[in-house]
C-alpha positions as CSV (number, residue, x, y, z in Angstrom):
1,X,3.3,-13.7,25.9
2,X,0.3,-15.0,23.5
3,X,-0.7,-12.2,20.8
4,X,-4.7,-12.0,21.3
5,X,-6.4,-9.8,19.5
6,X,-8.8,-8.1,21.7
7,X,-11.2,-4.7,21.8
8,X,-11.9,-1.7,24.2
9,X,-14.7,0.4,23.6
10,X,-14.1,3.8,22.2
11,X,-14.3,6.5,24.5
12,X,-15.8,8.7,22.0
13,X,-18.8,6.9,20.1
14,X,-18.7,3.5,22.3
15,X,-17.5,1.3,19.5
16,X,-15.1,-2.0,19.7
17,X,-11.7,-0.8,18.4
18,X,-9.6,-3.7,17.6
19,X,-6.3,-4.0,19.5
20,X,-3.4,-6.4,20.1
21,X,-2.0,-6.5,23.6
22,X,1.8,-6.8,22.6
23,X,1.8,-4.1,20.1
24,X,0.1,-1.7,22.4
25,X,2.8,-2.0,24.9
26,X,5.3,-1.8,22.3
27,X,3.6,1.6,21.6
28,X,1.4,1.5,18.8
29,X,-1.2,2.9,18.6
30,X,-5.1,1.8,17.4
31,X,-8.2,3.9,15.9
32,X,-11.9,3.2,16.1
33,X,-13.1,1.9,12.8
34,X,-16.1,4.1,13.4
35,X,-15.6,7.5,14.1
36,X,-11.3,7.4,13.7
37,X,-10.5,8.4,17.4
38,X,-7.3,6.6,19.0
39,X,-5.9,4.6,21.4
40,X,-1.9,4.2,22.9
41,X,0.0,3.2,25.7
42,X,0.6,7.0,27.1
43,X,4.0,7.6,27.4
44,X,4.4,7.5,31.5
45,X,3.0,4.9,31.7
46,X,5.5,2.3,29.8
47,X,8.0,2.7,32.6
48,X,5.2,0.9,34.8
49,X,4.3,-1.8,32.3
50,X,8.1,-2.7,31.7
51,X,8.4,-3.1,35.7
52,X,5.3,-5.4,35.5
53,X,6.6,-7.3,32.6
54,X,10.1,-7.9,34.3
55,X,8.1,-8.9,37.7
56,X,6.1,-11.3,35.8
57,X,9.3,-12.9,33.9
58,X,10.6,-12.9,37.5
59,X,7.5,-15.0,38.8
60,X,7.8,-17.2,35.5
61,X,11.4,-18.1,35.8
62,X,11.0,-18.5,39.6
63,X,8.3,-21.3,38.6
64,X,10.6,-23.1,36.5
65,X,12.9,-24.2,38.8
């Protein structure tokens, strides 16, 4: 998996806050350089994103062969 930094806007004061795709499903979480509100990967949902990632390696090693 590439490391891309990307942004989402803020859903308090509509600014970019700064995020990297692999930490944030690792579970850190990221705050709006503008008014300090925050980001994360709630909790419920990392059960679905480690599904997904194990699908995709699935689909990946399936490819390789």
């Amino acid at each position: 998996m590439m490391t891309v930094n990307q942004v989402i806007p803020c859903p308090v004061c509509k600014g970019d806050i700064p995020f990297d795709a692999r930490q944030l499903i690792l579970g850190v979480k990221f705050s709006c350089p503008t008014c300090g509100a925050g980001i994360g990967l709630a909790v419920d949902s990392r059960s679905h994103v480690d599904q997904a990632k194990q699908k995709f390696q699935m689909v990946k090693d399936f490819n390789k062969k």
